[in-house]
N, C-alpha and C positions, 0 to 999 in steps of 0.2 A: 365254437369254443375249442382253444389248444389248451394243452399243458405247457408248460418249462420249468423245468428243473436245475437247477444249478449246483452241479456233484462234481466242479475238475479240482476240489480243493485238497492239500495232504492230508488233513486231520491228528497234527503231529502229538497234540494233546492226549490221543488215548492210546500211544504209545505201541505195545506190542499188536494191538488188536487192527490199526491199518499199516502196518508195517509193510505189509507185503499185497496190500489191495483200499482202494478206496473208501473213505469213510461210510458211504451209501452201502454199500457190500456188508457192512457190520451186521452180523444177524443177532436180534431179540431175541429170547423164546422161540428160535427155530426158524425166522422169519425175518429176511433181511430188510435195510430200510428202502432200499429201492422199490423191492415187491411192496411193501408196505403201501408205501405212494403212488404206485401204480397202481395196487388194487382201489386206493381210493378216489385215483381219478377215473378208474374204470365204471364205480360204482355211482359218481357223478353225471355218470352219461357222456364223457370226452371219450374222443377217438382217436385224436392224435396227441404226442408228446414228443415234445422236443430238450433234449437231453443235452447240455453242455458239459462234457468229461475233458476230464485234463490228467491227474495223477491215475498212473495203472488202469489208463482207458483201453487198454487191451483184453483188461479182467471182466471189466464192467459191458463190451460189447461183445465177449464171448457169450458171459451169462446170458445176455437178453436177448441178443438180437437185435432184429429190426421188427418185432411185432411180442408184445407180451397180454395173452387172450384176446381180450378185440380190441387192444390200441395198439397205432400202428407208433413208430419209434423212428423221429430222424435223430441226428448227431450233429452237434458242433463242436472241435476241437479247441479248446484252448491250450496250448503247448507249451506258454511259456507261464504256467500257473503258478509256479515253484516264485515268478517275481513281481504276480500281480495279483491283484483281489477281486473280488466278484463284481466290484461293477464292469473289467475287461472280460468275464462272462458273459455277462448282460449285452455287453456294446455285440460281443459277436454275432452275440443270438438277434439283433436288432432287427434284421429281413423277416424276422417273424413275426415278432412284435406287433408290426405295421400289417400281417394281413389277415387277423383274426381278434378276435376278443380272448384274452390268455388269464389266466392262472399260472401267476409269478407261484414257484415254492425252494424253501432248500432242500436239499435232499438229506441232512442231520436230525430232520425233526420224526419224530412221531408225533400222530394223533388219532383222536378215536376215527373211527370208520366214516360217518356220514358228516364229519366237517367240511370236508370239500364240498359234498352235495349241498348243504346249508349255504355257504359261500355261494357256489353256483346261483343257485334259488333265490339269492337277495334280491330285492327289486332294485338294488342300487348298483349303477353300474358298475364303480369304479371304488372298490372297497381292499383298506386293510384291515384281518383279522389283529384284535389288542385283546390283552387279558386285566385284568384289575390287577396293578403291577404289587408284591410282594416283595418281603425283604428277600426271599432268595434265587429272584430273577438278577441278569444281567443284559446290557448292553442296551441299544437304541430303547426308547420311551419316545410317547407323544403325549399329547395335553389335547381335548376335545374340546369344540364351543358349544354350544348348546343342541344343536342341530345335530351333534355326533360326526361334523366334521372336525377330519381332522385340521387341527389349528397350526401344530406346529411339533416336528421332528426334537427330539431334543438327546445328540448324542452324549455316550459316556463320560463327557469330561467337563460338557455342563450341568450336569445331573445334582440335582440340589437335594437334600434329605430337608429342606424344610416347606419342599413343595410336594413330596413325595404324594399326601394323598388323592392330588391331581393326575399323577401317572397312571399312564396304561404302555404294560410290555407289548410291544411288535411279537407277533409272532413267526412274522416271517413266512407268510402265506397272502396275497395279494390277489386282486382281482382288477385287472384293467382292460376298459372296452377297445376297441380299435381306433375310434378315433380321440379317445384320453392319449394311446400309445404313439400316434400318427401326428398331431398337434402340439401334445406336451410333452411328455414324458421322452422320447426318443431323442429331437431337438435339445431338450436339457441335459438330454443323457452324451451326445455330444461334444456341445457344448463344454459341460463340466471336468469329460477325461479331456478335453485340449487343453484348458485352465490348469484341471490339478493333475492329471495322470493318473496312470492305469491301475497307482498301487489304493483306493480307495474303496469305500462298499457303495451300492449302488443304491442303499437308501437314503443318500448325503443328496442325492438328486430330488427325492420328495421331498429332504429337506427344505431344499430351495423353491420346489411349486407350491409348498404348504405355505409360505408367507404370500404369496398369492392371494387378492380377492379371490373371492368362489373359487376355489382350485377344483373344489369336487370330487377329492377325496376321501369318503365318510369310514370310518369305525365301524367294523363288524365285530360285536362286541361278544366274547364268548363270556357264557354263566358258569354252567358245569361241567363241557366240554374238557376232556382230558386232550392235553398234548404235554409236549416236553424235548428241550433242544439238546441234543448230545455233542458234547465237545470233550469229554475224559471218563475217566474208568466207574469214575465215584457216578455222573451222568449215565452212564449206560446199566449199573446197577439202579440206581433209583427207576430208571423206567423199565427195568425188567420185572422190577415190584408193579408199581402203575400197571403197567399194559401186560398182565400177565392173564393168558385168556382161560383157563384153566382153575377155577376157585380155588381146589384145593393147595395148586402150587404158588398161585396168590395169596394164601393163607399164611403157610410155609415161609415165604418169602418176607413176610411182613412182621412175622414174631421174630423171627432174625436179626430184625434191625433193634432192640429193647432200644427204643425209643425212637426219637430225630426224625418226628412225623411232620416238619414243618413244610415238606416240599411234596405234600399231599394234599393239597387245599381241599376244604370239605368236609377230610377223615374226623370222623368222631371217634375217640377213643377211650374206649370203656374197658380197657384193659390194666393201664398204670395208675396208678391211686395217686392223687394229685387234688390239693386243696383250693375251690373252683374260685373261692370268695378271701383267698388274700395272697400272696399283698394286697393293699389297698394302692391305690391311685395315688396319693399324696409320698405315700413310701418308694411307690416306682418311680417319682417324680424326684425322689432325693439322691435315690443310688444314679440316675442317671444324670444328673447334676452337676453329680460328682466322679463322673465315666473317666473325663481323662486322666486326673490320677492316677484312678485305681488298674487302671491299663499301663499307665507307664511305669510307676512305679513298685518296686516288690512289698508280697506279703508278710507281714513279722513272724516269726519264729513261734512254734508248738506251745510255749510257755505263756507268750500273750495272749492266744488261741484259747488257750485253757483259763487265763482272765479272765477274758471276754466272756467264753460257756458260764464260766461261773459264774459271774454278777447275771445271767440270764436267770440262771435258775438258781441263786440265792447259795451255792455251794461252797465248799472249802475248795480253791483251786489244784489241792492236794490228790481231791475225790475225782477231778473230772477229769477227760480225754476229750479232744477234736479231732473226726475225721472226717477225710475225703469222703464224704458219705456213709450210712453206718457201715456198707459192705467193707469198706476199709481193717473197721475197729473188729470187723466179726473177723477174719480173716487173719489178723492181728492176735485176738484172744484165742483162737484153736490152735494157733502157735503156742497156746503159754499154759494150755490145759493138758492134763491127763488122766489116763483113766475110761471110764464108763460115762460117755452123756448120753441119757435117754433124751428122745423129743418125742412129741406130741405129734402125730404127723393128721391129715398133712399139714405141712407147714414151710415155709416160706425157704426155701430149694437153698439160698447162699449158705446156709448156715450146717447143711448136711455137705455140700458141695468142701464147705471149707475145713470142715472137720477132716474132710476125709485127707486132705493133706498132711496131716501129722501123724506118724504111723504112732503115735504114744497113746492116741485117741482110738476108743474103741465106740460102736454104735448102738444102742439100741430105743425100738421102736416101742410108742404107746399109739394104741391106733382108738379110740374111743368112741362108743357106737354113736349113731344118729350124729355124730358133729357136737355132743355135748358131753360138759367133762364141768367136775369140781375138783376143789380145792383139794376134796379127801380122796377125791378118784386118782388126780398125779400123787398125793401124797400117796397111797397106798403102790400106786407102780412104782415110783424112784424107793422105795424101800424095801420093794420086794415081798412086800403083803401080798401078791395075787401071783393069777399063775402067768401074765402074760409075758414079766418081764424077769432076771436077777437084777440083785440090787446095782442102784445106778450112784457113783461119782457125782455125777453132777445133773441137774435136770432142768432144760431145758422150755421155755411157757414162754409163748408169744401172747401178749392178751391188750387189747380185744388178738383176738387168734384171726392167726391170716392162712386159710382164707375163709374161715366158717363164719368169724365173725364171734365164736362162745366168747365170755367174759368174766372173771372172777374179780370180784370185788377189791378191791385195795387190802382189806381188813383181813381180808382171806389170805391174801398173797402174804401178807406181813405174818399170817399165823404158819406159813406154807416156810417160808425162809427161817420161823423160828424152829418148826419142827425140823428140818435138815440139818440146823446148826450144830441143832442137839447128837445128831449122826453125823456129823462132821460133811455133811456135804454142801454142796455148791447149789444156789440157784440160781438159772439164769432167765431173766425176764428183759423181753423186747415188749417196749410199751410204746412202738412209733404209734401206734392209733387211739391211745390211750384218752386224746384229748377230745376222742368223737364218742365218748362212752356215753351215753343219757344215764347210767347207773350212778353217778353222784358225782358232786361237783368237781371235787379233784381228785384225781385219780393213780395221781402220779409217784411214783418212791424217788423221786430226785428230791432228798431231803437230807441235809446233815445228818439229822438224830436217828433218821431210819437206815442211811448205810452205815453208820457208825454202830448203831446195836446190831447188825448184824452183816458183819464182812465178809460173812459166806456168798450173799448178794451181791451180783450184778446185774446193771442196770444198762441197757441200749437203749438208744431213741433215735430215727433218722427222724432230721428235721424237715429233707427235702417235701416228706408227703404230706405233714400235717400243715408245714408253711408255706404251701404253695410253688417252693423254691429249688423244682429237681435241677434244675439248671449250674445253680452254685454250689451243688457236691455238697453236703453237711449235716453228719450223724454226732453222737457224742455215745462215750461210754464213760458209768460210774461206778467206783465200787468203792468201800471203805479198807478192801483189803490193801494195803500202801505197798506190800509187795508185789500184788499182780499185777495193780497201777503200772510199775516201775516195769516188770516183763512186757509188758503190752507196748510200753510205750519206746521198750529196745527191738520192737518189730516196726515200727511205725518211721517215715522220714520225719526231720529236723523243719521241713518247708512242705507239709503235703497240704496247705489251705491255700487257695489265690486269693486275691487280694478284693476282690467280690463278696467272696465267702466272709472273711475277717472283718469289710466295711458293713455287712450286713448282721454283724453277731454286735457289732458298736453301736447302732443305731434300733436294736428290733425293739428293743425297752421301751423306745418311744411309743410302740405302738399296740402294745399287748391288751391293752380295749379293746381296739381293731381286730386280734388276733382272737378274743373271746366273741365278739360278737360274730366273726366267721364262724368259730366251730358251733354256735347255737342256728345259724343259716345252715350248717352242713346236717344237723342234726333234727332239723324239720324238717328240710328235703328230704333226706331219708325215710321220716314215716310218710311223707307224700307220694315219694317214688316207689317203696316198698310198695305199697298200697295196690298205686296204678298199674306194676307187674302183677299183682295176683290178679286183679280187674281183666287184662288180658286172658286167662285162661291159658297159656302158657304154661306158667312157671308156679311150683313149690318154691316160696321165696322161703329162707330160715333164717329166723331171727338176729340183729346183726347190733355191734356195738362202735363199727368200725363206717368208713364210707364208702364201703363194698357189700355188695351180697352176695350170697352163695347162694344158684338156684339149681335146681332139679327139672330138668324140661319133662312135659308131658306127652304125653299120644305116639310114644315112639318114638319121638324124633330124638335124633344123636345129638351131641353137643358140637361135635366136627362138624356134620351137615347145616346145625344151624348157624357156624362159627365162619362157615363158608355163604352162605347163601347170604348173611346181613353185610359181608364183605362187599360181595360180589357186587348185589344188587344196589346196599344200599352208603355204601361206605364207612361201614360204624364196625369196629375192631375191637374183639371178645375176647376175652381168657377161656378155652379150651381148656379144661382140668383133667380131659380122660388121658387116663396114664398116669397121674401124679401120684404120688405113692401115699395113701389112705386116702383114695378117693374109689368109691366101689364102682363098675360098670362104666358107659359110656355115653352118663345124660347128665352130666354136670357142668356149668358155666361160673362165674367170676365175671360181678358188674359192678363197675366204679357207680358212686355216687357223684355226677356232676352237677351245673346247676340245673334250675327249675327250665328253662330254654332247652339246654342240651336232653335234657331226661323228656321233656316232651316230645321231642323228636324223636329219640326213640320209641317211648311208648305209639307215638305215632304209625311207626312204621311195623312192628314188630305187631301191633293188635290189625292192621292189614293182612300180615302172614297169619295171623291166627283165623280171619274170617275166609281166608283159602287164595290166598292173592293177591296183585296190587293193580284193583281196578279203577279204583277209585282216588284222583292225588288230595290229599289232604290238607289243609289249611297252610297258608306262605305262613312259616316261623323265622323270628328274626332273632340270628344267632350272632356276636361277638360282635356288633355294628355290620353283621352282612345280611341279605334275604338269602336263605336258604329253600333252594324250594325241592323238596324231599323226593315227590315221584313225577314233578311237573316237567322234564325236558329228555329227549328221543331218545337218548342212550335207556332211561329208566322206563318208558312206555314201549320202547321193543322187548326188552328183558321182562317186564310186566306180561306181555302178551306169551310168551312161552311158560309161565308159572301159572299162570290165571287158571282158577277153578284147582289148582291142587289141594288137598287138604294134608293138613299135618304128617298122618299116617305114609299117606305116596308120597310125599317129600323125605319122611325117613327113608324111605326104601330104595330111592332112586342114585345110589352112589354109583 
């Protein structure tokens, strides 16, 4: 068995990074792509590799040589790379082809360590690795028969979205016997560049053996095998996340991105609070229905914006604001305050972040023991009854409170805004999770009568987390006071909703059953989940009104180390709180409430670590129309066997 590699191409896409050396040369995490594939054909068991270099092959055969550890390294020159495509790689490299059984690969990709080997290992001789194709793969797709042969090549430009479920992405990793190479493949390969020339890819050629009776070339079909193909800057970032071998700088890497996990297939993420149970099916059936409009055409102006919120929530269009999300409107209103706001800390980072932008705004903190606070506990700080704070302008209540979860009743809040009024101050209350409260049925101050008696109050709500809908940007602010309205809304653009945003404020009416019958599923989950965390022996879970909990790990172990180690191991992404400011020490976590699938999954894995390892795999759970199988495949039973037998206490300690 050989290798071949095919590295003579410019890589013009990732711009400054092969400017001056080939794309293969690009190093990850300290590790370039060529060692990369070399280490994993080495760890394969292959001994030779045959290298086709074209651009800056002077770079590439300094670095290696002709031997890297014990594979030995010939060369083939492609020289005129710059005006042909990889299958004029391929034809060159052809005398090898024919005298070995080879492993095709690019030299662009990454993948986990023992792919190759797997590959290798198949009993089938003549195999392409495919992945179950996603929306944010590109390029060559195949379709399988039943047999897991492959059926049929199907490039970019026949590529149908209404067959999509049928796809599986090429990886770009191949196994071909010698007489597959000798017989078929070579001959077509041929063949084809006489036909069409040299500027072509060389999987246009299995295109052509795939329509083939029996061609006998099967699907090596990867589950949860990580790879990933770099072709630009935003590509080599993504997979510096992916394949970063290090927990903690995998950690790091991954809270950075605050969001746009889709090119992480797997990741469970119990970090962004997100409403697991709506939209419903029939509502995502209607926005995209009506896709090409609202793409081609602009969104209305702030005034309709502010309709629309209205008839949502029953309001004078006078009272409300629409934003880009609430971050927008919070960012918006700290421009248009002055003075003293106390917050409740901790509390939700945008809101201190954007205060601090206005030098008219001065800060102060209420830190409240145990995570629990009432009504008369802020009233007594923003007035300066106690000794923690001077009196406060304006005060600050996230409620349900993020990230504790405390809750103050409706009735409270309303008596809390009348007490201020009477001191002339401001209240500000974010009610985004308001609708996951079990405390009484509604709970909400988006009402005429109640910002009208009292215009010292304002009202935030981001819609993204309770509807399901972080995608289309959309918060609202209300206040009765018509002046601040009017300041808030000369921070704010003329046009900041898209046309998603504004089609989705038109139609949600329809569907506000839908939207109650979710928050009463998010709201039994949580006593189920809640539950199932303390069952573990883990975690102090504290009471929660939101579809988050704040836990307190036990037996020592940090929040980091366990923030790293469920990353690492198991791919489920945590909110770390040590360091947030009113968060004591450094054993506190933040876990989303998703559905009854995803929360078993975790509890799954997490009551594994709690019994001292992952010996044992746990039951196949079926996640989002996928089988997820949690500790069932090599990547997770190597990493298993270096944990096994730890107990909580040595796992804290072992930074």
């Amino acid at each position: 068995m050989q290798a071949l590699i095919l590295a003579a191409g410019m890589g013009n896409r990732l711009g400054k990074y092969t400017r001056n050396n080939t794309k293969c040369m690009l190093s990850l995490n300290g590790k370039t792509l060529i060692e990369r594939a070399l280490d994993a054909v080495s760890g394969a068991g292959i001994r030779r590799c045959v290298i086709v270099a074209g651009y800056q092959k002077e770079n590439l055969v300094s670095f290696l040589g002709n031997k890297y550890r014990d594979v030995e390294i010939d060369y083939v020159f492609n020289d005129v790379y710059h005006k042909t495509n990889n299958i004029y790689s391929l034809y060159l490299a052809k005398d090898y082809l024919v005298r070995d059984d080879t492993v095709l690969l690019e030299s662009d990709l990454i993948f986990e360590d023992t792919l190759l080997l797997d590959i290798v290992s198949s009993p089938e001789k003549n195999v392409a690795a495919v992945a179950k194709w996603e929306a944010w793969m590109d390029g060559t797709v195949v379709q399988l028969s039943g047999d897991n042969e492959i059926a049929a090549f199907i490039p970019k430009k026949a590529f149908s979205y209404d067959q999509k479920e049928t796809y599986y992405k090429t990886v770009n990793i191949y196994k071909f016997s010698r007489e597959f190479s000798t017989a078929m493949y070579v001959p077509f390969l041929e063949a084809y560049i006489q036909a069409m020339g040299n500027n072509e890819y060389y999987e246009q050629v299995l295109r052509v053996i795939a329509t083939l009776d029996q061609c006998g070339l099967k699907a090596f079909v990867l589950s949860r095998q990580k790879w990933y193909e770099i072709d630009d800057a935003q590509d080599k970032d993504i997979a510096e996340t992916l394949f970063a071998e290090d927990s903690g700088a995998k950690l790091d890497l991954m809270a950075r991105r605050y969001g746009v996990y889709r090119r992480f297939p797997g990741l469970l993420d119990y970090c962004y609070l997100v409403n697991p149970y709506f939209p419903p099916p029939r509502m995502r059936a209607e926005i995209q229905s009506y896709f090409d409009t609202l793409l081609t055409e602009y969104p209305s102006g702030l005034n309709v914006q502010n309709l629309l919120a209205a008839k949502l929530f029953n309001l004078d269009e006078a009272y409300i604001l629409v934003g880009n999300g609430a971050a927008e409107l919070i960012r918006a209103l700290a421009l248009s305050l002055s003075g003293t706001v106390g917050i409740v800390y901790p509390s939700f980072n945008e809101y201190a972040e954007s205060f601090a932008f206005n030098p008219a705004v001065r800060l102060a903190s209420f830190i409240p023991e145990n995570f629990a606070y009432t009504k008369d506990d802020v009233a007594a700080y923003a007035n300066g009854n106690n000794t923690v704070s001077a009196e406060c302008d304006a005060l600050l209540l996230i409620n349900p409170d993020n990230p504790s979860g405390n809750y103050i009743a409706r009735a409270d809040v309303i008596a809390l805004a009348a007490q201020l009024k009477t001191r002339g101050k401001r209240l500000i209350v974010d009610e985004s999770f308001v609708d996951f409260a079990d405390a009484e049925e509604e709970g909400t101050l988006l009402q005429d009568d109640v910002l009208a008696a009292y215009p010292n109050m304002v009202v935030i709500k981001s819609l993204s987390k309770s509807y399901g809908t972080p995608g289309i940007r959309l918060g609202v602010l209300a206040s009765g006071d018509l002046r601040l309205i009017g300041n808030v809304r000369k921070n704010m653009s003329i046009w900041n909703i898209n046309a998603f945003a504004e089609y989705f404020l038109q139609i949600i009416g329809k569907y506000q059953k839908d939207y109650q019958a979710a928050c009463k599923k998010i709201k039994a989950e949580r006593a189920r989940f809640g539950n199932a965390l303390r069952e573990t022996g883990l975690f102090d879970v504290y009471p929660s009104e939101a579809n988050y909990f704040l836990c307190k790990l036990k037996n020592g172990m940090t929040a980091r180390r366990f923030a790293e180690t469920v990353l690492a191991e198991q791919e489920i992404f945590i909110k770390d709180l040590t360091g947030k400011k009113g968060i004591p020490g450094d054993a506190f976590i933040r876990l989303a409430v998703r559905d009854e699938n995803d929360n078993n999954t975790f509890i799954a894995c997490v009551s594994n670590l709690a019994q001292g390892g992952y010996r044992t795999p746990p039951p196949v759970i079926k996640r989002q129309n996928r089988l997820l199988f949690v500790f069932g495949f090599p990547r997770f039973r190597r990493k298993a066997a270096l944990v096994s037998g730890l107990n909580l206490t040595t796992l804290a300690h072992s930074r």
